[in-house]
N, C-alpha and C positions, 0 to 999 in steps of 0.2 A: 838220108844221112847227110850231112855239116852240119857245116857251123849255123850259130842262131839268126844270125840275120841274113843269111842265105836260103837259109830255109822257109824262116816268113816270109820273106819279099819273093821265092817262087812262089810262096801258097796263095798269094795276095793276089800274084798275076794272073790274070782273066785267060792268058794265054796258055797257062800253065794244064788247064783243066783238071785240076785237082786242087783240094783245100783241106783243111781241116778248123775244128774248133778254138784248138790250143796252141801256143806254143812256147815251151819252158828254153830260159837259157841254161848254158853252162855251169851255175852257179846257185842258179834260182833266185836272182836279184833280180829276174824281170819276165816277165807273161805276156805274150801278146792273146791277144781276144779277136779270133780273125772271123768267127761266126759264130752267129747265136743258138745257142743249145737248141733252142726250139725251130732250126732249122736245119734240111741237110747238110752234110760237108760230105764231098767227096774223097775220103780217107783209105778207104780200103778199098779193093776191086776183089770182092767175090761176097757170095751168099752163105748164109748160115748152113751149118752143118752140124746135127748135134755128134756126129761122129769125130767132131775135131775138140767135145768139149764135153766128155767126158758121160753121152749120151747124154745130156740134161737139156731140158726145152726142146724137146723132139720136133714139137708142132710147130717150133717157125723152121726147120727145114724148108731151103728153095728161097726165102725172105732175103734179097739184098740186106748187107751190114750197113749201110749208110742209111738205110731207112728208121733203126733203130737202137743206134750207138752215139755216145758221145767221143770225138779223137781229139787227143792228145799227143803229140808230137814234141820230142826231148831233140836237143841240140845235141850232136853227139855221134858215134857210127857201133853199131851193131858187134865192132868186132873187139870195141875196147873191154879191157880185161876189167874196171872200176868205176866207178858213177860217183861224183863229187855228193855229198852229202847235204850240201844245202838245195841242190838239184833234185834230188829223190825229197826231201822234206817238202817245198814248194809244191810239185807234181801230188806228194796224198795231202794235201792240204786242199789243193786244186778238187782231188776226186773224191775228197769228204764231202765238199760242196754239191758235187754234182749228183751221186747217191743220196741223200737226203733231197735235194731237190727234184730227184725223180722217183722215191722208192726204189733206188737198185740196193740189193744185196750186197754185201761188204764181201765177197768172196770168191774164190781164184774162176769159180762161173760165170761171173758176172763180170770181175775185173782182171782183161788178159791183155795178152801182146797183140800186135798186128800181125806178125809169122805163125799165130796158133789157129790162125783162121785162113789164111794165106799160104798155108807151108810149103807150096811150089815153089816159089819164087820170096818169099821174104822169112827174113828170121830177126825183125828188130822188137823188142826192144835189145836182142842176143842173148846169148848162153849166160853173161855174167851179171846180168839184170839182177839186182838183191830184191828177188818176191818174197822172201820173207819178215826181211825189212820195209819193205816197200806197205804192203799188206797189214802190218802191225803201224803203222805211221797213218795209212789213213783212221786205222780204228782208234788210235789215241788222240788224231786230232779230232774225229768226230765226238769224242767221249770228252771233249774238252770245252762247247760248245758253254758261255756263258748262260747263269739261270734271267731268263729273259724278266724285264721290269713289272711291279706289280700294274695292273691296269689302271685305267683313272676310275673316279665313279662313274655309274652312269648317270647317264641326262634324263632328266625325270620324266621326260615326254618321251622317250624310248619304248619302245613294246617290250611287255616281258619277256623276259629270257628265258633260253629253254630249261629243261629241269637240269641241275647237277647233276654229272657223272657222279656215279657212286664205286663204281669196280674199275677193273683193266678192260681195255677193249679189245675185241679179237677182228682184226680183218679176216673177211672173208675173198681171198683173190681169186682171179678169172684164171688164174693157172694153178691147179692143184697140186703142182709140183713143192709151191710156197703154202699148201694148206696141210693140216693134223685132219685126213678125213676120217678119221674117227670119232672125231667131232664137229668139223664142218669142213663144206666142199662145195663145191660149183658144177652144175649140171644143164646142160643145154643139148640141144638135139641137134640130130646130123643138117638141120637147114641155117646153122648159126655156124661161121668160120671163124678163123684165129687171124687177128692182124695187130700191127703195128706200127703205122703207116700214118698217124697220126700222132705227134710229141703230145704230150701233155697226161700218157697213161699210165697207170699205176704198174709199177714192177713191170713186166716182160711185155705184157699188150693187153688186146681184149678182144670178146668176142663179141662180132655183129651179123649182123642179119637185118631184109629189108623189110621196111614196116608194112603190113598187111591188115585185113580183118581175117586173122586167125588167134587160135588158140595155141599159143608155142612159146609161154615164157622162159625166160634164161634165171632158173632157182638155184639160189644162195641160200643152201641147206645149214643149219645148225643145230644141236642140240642143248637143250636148257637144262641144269639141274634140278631147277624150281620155277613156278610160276612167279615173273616176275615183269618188272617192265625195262626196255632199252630203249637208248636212244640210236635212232639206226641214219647212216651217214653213206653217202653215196659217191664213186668216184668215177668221173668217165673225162675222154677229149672232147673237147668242144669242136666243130666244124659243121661249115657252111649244111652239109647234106646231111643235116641228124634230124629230127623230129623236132621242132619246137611245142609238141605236146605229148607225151608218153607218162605212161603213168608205173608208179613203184608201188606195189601192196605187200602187207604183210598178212603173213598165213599164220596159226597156231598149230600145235599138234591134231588137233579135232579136225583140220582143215578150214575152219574160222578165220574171215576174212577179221584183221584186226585195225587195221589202219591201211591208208592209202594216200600216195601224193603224185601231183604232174610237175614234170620240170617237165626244161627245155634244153634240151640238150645241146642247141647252135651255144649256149653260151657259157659260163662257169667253170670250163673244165679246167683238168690238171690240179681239182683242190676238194675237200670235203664237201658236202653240199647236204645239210640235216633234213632229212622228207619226215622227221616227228619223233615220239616218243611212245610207243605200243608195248601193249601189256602180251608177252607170248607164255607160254603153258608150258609146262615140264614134257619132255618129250624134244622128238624134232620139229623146229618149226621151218617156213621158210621166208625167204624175202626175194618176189619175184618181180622182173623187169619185163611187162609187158609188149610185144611190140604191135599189139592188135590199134593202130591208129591209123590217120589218112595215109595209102600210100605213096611213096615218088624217093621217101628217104630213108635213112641207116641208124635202126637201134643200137647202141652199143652197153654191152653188159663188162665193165670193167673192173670195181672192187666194190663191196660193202663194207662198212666198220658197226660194230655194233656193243654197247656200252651199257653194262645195267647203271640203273636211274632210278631216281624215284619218279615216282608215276606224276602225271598233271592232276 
C-alpha cells in the first residue's frame, strides 16, 4: 500500500526481498515493468489453495503462487472507498495482455486479488475493488484487439505449407477442468504429476513425468463425428531438462497408428508447434505423448489443438 513511486522503488530494492511484475499509477498514465512475465516475482507469500477459490484447480494445491502468477501492484491503500478510472482502465488493459499471452481465462478464477489467496493477513486489492468493472474492461479490451495485416506472399523457394484449416479448433488442455470431456479430455497415469514451475504453459500447467523405456503415454482423447483429417498442434514449456527427442503419435478409433512426429522439447515452447496433418476415424481417437526415450530427462504433456483440414 502507497503511493506509485513508493512502491516501485521498494519493489526494485534488492533489499526489499520482495518484487512484483507490475506496477500501475494513480491515474494509469504510467506502468512500471519491474519483471518479466517469464520470470518469478516475489508478490505473494503463500501456496495455492483451491479452498480459497472456489474449489477450482484442486491439483495445484501446496504449489507456491509465485511460481505461477503474473502480479500486479495498484498505487493506492486497500481501505479507499473508489479507484480512479483511468487506473482500473490501464490495469485490464495490462491483463488482456497478459491472458492472451499465456492462455489464462478471463474469469474471477483465474483473475483475483492478493487477500483471496492471502486472507490472514492481506485484503488488497480491498472491499471497494470494482470486479465487475474491472472484469468487464479486460474482456472489451481483449475483444478490441486489431484484425492483424494480410501476410506478404510467400517466397517461391519456401516449403510448402501445411494444409488449410478448414473448421474451428478444439484444444485439448492438460487440465480437464478447461475441457467438455464428453468430447475430449486428458488422461495420464498416476506416474505423471501436475506442475507449473515452468512459464511458458498453456492455461494452469502441465503434466510430466521422467523419460524411460516404458509404455505409459500422456492421451489427449477426442471424439470425431466423421472420418476425417486434422491438423494437430502441440503445446509445452521449453527447458533445459526436457527430452530433445520424444515422439507425438496419432491413434484412430481402430487403434491405428495414424501419424507420428519427434520434437524437442528443450526448445519452442510457450507457442504452437504443427507435428502434421492425420487422417483419424469417427469414433474416439487419440493423440498421445510418448515418454519411452533416452532417460536422465522430463516429458511434458501440456495442451493439443486440433483443426479439421483437408488432408495432404
Amino acid at each position: 500500500e502507497g503511493s506509485y513511486s513508493s512502491c516501485w522503488s521498494w519493489l526494485a530494492n534488492s533489499a526489499s526481498g520482495v518484487s512484483a511484475h507490475y506496477v500501475v499509477n494513480s491515474t494509469g498514465s504510467e506502468v512500471r515493468h519491474l519483471v518479466d512475465e517469464a520470470r518469478k516475482a516475489w508478490h505473494i507469500a503463500a501456496n495455492y489453495s483451491c479452498s480459497n477459490n472456489s474449489n477450482r484447480d484442486c491439483f495445484r494445491n501446496g504449489a507456491a503462487m509465485n511460481t505461477h502468477s503474473v502480479g500486479i501492484e495498484h498505487a493506492g491503500y486497500a481501505s479507499q472507498t473508489s479507484w480512479n478510472s483511468g487506473q482500473i482502465q490501464r490495469s485490464a488493459a495490462l491483463t488482456c495482455g497478459i491472458t492472451q499471452r499465456h492462455g489464462i481465462p478471463i474469469d474471477r478464477y483465474h483473475v483475483f486479488g492478493h487477500g483471496q489467496m492471502q486472507p490472514w493477513n492481506r485484503t488488497d486489492p480491498g472491499a471497494n475493488w470494482p470486479w465487475a468493472t474491472y472484469m468487464a474492461k479486460i474482456e472489451q479490451a481483449c475483444g478490441s484487439t486489431p484484425t492483424p495485416p494480410e501476410p506478404p506472399a510467400p517466397d517461391p523457394t519456401d516449403p510448402t505449407p501445411a494444409p488449410t484449416p478448414t473448421g474451428t479448433s478444439t484444444i485439448i488442455d492438460s487440465n480437464n477442468n478447461a475441457n467438455d470431456t464428453s468430447r475430449y479430455y486428458v488422461e495420464v497415469s498416476s506416474n505423471w504429476w501436475a506442475s507449473a514451475n515452468v512459464s511458458g504453459h498453456y492455461n494452469t500447467g502441465y503434466w510430466v513425468a521422467p523419460t524411460e523405456g516404458v509404455s505409459d503415454a500422456a492421451a489427449f482423447n477426442f471424439q470425431a463425428d466423421q472420418t476425417q483429417c486434422y491438423r494437430v498442434d502441440a503445446w509445452w514449456p521449453a527447458a533445459g531438462d526436457r527430452p530433445s527427442g520424444v515422439v507425438w503419435l496419432g491413434w484412430n478409433a481402430q487403434g491405428n497408428e495414424v501419424g507420428r512426429k519427434t520434437v524437442n522439447q528443450r526448445i519452442d515452447g510457450g507457442r504452437w508447434n504443427t507435428l502434421g496433418t492425420w487422417r483419424f476415424t469417427q469414433g474416439w481417437n487419440k493423440i498421445l505423448l510418448s515418454r519411452w526415450t533416452t532417460p536422465g530427462d522430463y516429458a511434458v504433456a501440456d495442451a493439443v489443438r486440433i483443426t479439421p483440414s483437408t488432408c495432404n
